[in-house]
DOPAFI-70361 format. One record per residue (C-alpha): z negated, x negated, y negated. Coordinates in steps of 0.05 Angstrom, whole numbers, plus 5000, padded with zeros to 4 digits. Example, Ala and Ser with C-alpha at 12.3 -4.5 7.8 and 13.67 -1.06 7.14 Angstrom:
484447545090;485747275021;
END
This chain:
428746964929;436447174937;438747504994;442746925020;436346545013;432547165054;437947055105;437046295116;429646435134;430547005175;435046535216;430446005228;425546485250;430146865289;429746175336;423046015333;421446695350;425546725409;421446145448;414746455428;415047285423;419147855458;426847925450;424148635409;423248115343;429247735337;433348375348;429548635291;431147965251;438048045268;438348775243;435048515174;440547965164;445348525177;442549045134;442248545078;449548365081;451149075077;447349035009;450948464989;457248804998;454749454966;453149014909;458748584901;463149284895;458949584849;459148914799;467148974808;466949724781;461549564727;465648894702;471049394697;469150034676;462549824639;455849984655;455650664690;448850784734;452051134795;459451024784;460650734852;457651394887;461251814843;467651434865;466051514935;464652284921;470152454893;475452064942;471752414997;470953124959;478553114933;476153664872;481554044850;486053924902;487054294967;488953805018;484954125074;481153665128;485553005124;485352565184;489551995153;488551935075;490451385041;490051164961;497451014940;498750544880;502650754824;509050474858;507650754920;507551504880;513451264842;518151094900;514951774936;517152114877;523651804874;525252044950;522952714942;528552764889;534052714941;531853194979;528053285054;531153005110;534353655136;537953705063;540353125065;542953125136;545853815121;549053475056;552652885103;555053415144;559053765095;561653145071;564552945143;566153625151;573553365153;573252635185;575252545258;570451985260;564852415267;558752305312;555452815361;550353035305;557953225255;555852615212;561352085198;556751415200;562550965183;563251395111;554951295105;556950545112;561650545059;557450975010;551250375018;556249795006;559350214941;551850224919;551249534941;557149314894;555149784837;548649414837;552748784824;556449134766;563149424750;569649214764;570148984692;564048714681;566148184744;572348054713;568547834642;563547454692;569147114719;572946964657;566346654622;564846244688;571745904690;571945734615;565445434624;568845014684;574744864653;578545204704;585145704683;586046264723;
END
């Protein structure tokens, strides 16, 4: 008998039960039927990680071990871990590159040093704006790349320039 067949019955006697005997047994029914789900699920994660890893008798409690344990890494009592994907650590990486926040806010200072546009905090935001819309254009290409673009697109269309 599965467990989703173990279930079924459990719920039919959960209601006959509860016109005949004390609320005490259908409680207890109800903790089985839970119980048994949690087994499902324990299962149904354990045939994930042997379909992909291959047959390894404990692997999923080793898992859980050693994402609780953290061996060989120091991280002290987290409150708030979290698994990152690869992207997620390559983008992480990628920031920590430029620098911490307080480098790079020291860094926009300097550069502002001598704007008159300058907020309260010494930063000139209207420069910022111009240095994301340069990035925004690079990421279209250069100036001669557009003009090839261009030239390709009108002979294409027939059209002289």
């Amino acid at each position: 008998m599965t467990e989703n067949e173990v279930n079924k019955v459990i719920e039919i006697a959960i209601a006959e039960v509860e016109w005949d005997y004390p609320l005490d047994y259908a409680v207890a029914f109800e903790t089985v039927i839970k119980a048994l789900k949690g087994i499902q699920h324990y299962r149904e994660m354990d045939r994930k990680l042997r379909e992909k890893y291959g047959d390894c008798d404990g692997l999923l409690e080793m898992a859980v071990e050693g994402l609780c344990k953290h061996p060989g890494v120091d991280i002290g009592s987290p409150k708030k871990s979290r698994l990152l994907t690869d992207e997620d650590v390559d983008k992480w990486d990628a920031y920590r590159k430029l620098g911490t926040v307080e480098e790079l806010t020291d860094l926009m200072v300097v550069i502002s040093e001598d704007s008159d546009k300058c907020g309260e905090d010494g930063i000139d935001l209207e420069f910022i704006k111009n240095l994301i819309e340069l990035k925004h254009y690079r990421d279209i290409g250069t100036l001669e790349e557009c003009q090839e673009a261009m030239k390709r697109w009108r002979e294409n269309n027939g059209k002289e320039s």
